[in-house]
C-alpha positions as CSV (number, residue, x, y, z in Angstrom):
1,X,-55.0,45.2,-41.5
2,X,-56.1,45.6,-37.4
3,X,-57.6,48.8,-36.9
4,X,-58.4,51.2,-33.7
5,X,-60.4,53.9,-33.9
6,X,-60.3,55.8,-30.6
7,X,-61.9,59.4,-28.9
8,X,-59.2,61.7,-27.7
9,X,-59.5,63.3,-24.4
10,X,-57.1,65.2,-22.0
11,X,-56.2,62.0,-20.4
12,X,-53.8,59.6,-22.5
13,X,-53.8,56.3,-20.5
14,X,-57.0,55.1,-22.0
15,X,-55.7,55.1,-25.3
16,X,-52.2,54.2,-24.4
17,X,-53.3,50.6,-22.6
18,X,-55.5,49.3,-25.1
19,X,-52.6,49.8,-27.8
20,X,-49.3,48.7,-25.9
21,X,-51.0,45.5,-23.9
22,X,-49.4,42.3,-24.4
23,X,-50.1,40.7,-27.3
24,X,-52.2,43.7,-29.0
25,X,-51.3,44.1,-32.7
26,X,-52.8,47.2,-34.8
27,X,-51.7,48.8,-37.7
28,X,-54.1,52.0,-38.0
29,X,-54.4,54.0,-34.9
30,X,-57.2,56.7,-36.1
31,X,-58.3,59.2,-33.5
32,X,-61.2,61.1,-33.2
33,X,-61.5,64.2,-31.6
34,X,-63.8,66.9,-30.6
35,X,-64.7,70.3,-31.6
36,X,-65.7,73.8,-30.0
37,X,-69.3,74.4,-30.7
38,X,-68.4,78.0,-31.1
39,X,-65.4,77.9,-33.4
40,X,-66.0,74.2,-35.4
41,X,-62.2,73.5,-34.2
42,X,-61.1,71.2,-32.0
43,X,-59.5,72.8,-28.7
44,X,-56.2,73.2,-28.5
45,X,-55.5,70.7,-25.5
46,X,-57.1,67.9,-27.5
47,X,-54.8,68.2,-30.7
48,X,-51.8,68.4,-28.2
49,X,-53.0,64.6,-26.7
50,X,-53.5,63.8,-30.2
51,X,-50.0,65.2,-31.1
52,X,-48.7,63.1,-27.8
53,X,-50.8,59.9,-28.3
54,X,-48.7,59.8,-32.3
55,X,-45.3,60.7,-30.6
56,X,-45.5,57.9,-28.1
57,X,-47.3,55.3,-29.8
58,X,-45.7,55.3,-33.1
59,X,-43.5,52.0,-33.5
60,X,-46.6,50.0,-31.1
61,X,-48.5,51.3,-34.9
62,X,-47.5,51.5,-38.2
63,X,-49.8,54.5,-39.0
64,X,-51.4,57.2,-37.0
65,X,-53.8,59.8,-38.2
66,X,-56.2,62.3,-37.3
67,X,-59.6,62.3,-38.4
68,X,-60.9,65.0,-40.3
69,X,-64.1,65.1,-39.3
70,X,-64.5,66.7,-35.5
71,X,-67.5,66.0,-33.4
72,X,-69.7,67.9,-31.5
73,X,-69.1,66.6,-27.5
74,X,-72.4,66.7,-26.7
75,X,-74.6,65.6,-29.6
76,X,-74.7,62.3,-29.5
77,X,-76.6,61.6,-32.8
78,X,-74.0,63.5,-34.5
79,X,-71.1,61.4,-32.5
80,X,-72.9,58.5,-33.8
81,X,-73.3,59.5,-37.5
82,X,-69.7,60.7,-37.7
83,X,-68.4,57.1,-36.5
84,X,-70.5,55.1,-38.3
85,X,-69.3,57.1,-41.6
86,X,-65.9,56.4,-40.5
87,X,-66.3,52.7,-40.4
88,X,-68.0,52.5,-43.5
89,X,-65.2,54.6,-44.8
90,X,-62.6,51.7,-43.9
91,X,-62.3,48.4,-46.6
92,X,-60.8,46.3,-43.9
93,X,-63.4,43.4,-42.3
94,X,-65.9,44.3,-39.4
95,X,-63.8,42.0,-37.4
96,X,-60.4,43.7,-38.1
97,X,-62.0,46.8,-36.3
98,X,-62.2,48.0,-32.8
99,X,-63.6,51.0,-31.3
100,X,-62.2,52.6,-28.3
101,X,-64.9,54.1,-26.6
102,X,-62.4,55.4,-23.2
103,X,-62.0,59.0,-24.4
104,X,-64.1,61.7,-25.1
105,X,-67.5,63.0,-23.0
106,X,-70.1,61.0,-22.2
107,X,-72.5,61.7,-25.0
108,X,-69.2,60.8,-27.1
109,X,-68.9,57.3,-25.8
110,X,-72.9,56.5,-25.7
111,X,-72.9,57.8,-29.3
112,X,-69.5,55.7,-30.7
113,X,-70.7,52.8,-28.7
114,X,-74.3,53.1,-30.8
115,X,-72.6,53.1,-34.0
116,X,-70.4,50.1,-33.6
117,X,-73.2,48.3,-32.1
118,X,-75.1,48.9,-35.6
119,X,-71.7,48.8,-38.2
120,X,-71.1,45.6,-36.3
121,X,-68.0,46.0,-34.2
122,X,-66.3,45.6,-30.9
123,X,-65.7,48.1,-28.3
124,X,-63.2,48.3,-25.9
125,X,-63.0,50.3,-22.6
126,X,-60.2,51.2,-20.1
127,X,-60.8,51.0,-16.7
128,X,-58.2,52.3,-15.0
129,X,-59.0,52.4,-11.8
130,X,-59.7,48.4,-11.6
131,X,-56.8,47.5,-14.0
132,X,-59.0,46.2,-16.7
133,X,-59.8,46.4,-20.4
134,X,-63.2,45.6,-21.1
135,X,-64.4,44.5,-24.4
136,X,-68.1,45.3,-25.6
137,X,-69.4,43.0,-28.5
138,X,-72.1,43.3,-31.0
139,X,-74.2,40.9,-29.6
140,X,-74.2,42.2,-26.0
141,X,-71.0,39.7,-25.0
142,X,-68.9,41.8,-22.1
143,X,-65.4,40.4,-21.5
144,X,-62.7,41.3,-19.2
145,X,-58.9,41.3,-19.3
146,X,-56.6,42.3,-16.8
147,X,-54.2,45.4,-18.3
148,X,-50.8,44.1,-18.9
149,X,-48.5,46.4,-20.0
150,X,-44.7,47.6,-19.1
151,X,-44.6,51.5,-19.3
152,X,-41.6,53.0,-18.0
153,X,-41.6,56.4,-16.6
154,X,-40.0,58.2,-19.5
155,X,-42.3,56.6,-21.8
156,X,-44.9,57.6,-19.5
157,X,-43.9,61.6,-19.5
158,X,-43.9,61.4,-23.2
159,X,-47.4,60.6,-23.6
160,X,-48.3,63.8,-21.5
161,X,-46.0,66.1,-24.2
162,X,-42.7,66.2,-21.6
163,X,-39.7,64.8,-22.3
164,X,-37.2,63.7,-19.5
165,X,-33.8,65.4,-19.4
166,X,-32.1,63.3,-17.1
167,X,-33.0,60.5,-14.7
168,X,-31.1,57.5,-12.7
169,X,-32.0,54.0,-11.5
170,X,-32.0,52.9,-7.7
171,X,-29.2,50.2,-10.0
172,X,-27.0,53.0,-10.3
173,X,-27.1,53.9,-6.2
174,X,-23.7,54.1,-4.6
175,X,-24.4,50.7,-2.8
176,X,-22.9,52.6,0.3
177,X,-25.3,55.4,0.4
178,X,-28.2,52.6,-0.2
179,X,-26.3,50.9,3.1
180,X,-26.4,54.6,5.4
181,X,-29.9,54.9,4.4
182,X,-30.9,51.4,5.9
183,X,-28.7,51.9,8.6
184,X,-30.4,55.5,9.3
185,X,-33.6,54.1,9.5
186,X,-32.7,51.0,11.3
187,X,-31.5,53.3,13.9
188,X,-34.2,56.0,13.3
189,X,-36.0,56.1,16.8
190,X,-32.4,56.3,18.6
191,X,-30.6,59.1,16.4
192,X,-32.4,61.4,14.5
193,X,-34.7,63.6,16.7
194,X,-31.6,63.5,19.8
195,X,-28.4,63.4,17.8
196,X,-28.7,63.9,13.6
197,X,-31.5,66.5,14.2
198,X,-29.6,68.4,16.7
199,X,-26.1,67.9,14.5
200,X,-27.8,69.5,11.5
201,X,-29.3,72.9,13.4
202,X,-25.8,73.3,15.6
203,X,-24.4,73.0,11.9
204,X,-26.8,75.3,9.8
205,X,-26.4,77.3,12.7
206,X,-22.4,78.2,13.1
207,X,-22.7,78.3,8.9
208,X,-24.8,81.2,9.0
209,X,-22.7,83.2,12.0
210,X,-19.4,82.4,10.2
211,X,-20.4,82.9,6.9
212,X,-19.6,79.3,5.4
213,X,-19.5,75.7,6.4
214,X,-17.0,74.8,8.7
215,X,-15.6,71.5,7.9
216,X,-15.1,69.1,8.9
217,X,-17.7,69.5,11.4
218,X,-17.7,68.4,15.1
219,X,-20.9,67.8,17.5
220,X,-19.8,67.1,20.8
221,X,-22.7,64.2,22.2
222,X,-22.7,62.7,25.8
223,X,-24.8,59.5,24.0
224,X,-26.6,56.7,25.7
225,X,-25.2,53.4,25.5
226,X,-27.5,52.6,22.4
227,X,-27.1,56.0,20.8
228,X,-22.9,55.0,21.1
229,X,-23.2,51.7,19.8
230,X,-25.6,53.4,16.5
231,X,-22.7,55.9,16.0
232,X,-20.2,53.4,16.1
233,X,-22.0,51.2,13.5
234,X,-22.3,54.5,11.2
235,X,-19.0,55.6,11.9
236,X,-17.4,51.7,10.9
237,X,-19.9,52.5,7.5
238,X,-17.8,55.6,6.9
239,X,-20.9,58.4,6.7
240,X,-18.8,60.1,9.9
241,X,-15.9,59.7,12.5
242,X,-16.2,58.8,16.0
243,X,-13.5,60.9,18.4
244,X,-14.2,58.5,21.1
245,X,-11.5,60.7,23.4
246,X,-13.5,63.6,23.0
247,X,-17.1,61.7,22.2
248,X,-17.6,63.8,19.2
249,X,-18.7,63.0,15.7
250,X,-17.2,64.4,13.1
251,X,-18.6,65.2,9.7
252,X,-15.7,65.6,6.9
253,X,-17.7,66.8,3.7
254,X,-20.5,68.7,2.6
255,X,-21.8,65.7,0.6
256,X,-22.5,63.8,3.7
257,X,-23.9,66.7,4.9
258,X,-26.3,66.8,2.7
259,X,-27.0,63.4,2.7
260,X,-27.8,63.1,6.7
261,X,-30.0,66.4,5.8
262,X,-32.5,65.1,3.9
263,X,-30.7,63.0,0.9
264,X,-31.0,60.1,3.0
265,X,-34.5,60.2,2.3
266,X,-34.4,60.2,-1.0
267,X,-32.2,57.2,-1.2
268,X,-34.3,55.3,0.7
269,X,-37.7,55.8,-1.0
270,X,-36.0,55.0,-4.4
271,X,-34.2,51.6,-2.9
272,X,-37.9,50.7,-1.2
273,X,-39.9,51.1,-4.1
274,X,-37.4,49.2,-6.3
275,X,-36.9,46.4,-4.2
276,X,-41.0,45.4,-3.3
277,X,-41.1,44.7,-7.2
278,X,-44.6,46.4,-6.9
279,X,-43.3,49.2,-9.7
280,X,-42.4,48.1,-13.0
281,X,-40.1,51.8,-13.3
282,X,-38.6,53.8,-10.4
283,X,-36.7,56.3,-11.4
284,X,-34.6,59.0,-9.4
285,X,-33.8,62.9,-9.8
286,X,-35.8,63.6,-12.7
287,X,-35.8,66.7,-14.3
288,X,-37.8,67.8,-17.8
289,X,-36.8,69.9,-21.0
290,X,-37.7,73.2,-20.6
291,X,-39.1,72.3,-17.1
292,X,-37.6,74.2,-13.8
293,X,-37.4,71.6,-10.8
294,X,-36.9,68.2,-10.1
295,X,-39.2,65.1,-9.3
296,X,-37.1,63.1,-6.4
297,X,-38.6,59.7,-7.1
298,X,-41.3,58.7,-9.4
299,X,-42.4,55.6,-10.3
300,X,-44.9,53.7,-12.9
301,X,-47.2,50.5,-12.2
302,X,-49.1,49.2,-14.9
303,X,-49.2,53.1,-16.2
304,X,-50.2,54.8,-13.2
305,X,-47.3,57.1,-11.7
306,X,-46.2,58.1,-8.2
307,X,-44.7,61.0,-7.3
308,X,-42.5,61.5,-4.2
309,X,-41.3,64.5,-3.3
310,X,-38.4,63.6,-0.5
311,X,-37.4,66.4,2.2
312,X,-35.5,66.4,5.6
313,X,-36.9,69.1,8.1
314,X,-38.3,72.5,6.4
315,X,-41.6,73.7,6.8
316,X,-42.3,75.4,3.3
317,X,-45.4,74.9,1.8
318,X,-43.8,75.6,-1.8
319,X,-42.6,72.0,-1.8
320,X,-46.2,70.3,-2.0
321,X,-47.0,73.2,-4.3
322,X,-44.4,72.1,-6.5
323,X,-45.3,68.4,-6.3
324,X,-48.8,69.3,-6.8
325,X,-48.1,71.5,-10.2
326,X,-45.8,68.1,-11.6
327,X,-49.3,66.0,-10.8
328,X,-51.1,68.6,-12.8
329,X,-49.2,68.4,-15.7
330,X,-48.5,64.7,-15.6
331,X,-51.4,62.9,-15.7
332,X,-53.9,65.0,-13.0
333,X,-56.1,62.6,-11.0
334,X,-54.3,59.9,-12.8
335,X,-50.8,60.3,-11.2
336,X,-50.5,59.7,-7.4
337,X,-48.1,62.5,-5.7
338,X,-46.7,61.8,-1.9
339,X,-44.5,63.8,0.4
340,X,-41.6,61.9,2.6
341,X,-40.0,63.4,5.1
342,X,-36.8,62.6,7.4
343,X,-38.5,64.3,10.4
344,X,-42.2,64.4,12.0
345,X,-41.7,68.1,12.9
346,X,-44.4,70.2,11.9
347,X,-47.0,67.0,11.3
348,X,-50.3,68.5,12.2
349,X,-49.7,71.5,9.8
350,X,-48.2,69.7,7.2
351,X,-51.1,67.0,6.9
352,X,-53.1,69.8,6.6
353,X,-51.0,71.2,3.7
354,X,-51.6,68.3,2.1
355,X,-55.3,67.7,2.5
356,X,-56.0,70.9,1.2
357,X,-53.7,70.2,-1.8
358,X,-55.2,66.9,-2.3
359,X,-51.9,65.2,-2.4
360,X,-52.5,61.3,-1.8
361,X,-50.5,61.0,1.7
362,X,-47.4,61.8,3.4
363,X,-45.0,59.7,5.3
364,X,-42.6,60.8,8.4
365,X,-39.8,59.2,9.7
366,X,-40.3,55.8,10.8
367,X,-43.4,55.8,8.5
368,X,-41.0,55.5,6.0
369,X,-40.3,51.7,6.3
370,X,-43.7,50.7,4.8
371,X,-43.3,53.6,1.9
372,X,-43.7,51.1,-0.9
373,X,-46.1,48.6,0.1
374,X,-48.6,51.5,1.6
375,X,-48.3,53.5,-1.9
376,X,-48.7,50.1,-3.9
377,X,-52.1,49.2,-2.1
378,X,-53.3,53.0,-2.6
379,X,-53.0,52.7,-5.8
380,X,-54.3,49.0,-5.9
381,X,-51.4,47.2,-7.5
382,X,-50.1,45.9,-4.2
């Protein structure tokens, strides 16, 4: 029998890689976790990633269990005795046995890492941020291995304790809304600050004095020769009508409003990050059990996640706030969040917004094009 014992922290991915990369086999998953000098419990976040580690790991493990000893986070002597009791404990072969040093404090790992060193055992440690897994041997051996893993984003969310409610693939895009989205940004620089931008505020605007949307919808437009031929080629794509007689577009539905508003975006992002095949999972209009809101895109790379919140022209700061709080609860400094937007209105105060939140970045308009490949090389898996 393969065994893993492992220190539980708030953070799962450490203990997650190790378990699922490719060609990893263990049956006994044992996780150690640490206690409240005050109380002699452990804290009530740590069971809950213990409780999350077992829910997404069983079927990678035939058995999963919680040690019954708790250690002190500090006292590494005590760390060290506790572990090396533990692996005395276990009748399988010195070689059968692997310690994952990833979680825990400090003191944790120096004090695990002393008592494989004496019981004779291999450590392993995950290095997220360079992709590797890096194995610690007895006789002072260090080896690396590049993580290879597939985690998709549900699978992800489960390891953090949330379960998603309902998602779609950029497979199960309308393949004409993927085809308006290209064509909106292909044309981006001639029709959305002169003619979309100024569409949507005359519409918003005669909604709110008449009390509902009139539709279908009319903007009247004395267009440039390239602004014509870019409403012709939307209008043959069937996102609006042309009145050519009376150079207006017309808008028949509140779906395609909604779509030149903002939803556009959205579409986009998703069909961007799919198709540079630097995410191994994009997934669409997420939302959680017991979790108000939606995540517009998010996306997993060898178990890091992106999160892109996708808006047209408001200027609220709730947005980020909301995108920030999903981080939080989703993985923290482990999970990239980005905002996209349709427009560059507002840009100074809104890259300020998101400095001060600590977001990773923010793309605008025509920024858009290199979305994926910009977000794959932050997060160094371009």
């Amino acid at each position: 029998m393969r065994t893993m014992i492992a220190l539980v922290s708030d953070q799962r991915m450490q203990n997650v890689f190790p378990v699922i990369q490719q060609g990893a086999k263990y049956d006994e998953l044992i996780l150690v976790l640490s206690k409240d000098r005050r109380t002699g419990k452990p804290l009530g976040r740590f069971v809950k990633s213990a409780e999350d580690l077992k829910a997404v790991l069983y079927g990678y493990v035939d058995q999963i269990k919680i040690h019954d000893t708790y250690v002190d986070p500090y006292d590494i002597e005590a760390v060290r005795s506790v572990i090396f009791s533990l692996i005395n404990s276990l009748s399988e072969p010195r070689q059968n046995m692997v310690l994952n040093i990833s979680g825990g404090t400090k003191p944790m790992a120096i004090g695990a890492f002393q008592a494989a060193q004496s019981a004779g055992i291999k450590c392993i440690y995950t290095d997220t941020e360079d992709g590797e897994l890096i194995w610690l041997s007895p006789d002072g051996t260090v080896d690396k291995e590049p993580i290879r893993v597939f985690l998709d984003v549900p699978t992800y969310i489960r390891a953090y304790g949330e379960t998603v409610e309902e998602s779609r693939t950029p497979a199960q895009l309308d393949s004409q809304r993927v085809r308006w989205s290209l064509l909106l940004m292909d044309h981006y620089e001639v029709l959305y600050k002169q003619v979309i931008h100024k569409l949507l505020l005359r519409f918003k605007r005669e909604t709110k004095e008449s009390g509902k949307p009139v539709l279908p919808f009319r903007y009247e437009i004395s267009p440039t020769s390239r602004q014509r031929e870019a409403i012709r080629i939307l209008a043959q794509e069937g996102l609006w009508d042309w009145d050519e007689s009376r150079s207006q577009i017309v808008v028949s539905d509140m779906e395609r409003i909604k779509f030149l508003d903002g939803g556009w975006v959205e579409v986009f992002v998703a069909h961007q990050l799919h198709r540079s095949k630097c995410f191994d999972d994009v997934r669409m209009n997420l939302t959680l059990e017991g979790v108000e809101g939606e995540i517009d895109v998010a996306a997993v790379r060898k178990g890091r996640l992106v999160l892109i919140e996708c808006k047209s022209n408001v200027k609220r700061s709730v947005q980020l706030n909301k995108l920030d709080a999903f981080r939080k609860r989703l993985g923290g400094p482990y999970a990239n969040a980005y905002y996209a937007r349709a427009s560059d209105a507002y840009k100074s105060w809104i890259e300020k917004q998101v400095r001060k939140i600590r977001l990773n970045g923010v793309f605008f308009g025509a920024e858009l094009r290199n979305v994926a490949q910009k977000i794959a090389q932050e997060m160094g898996t371009g």
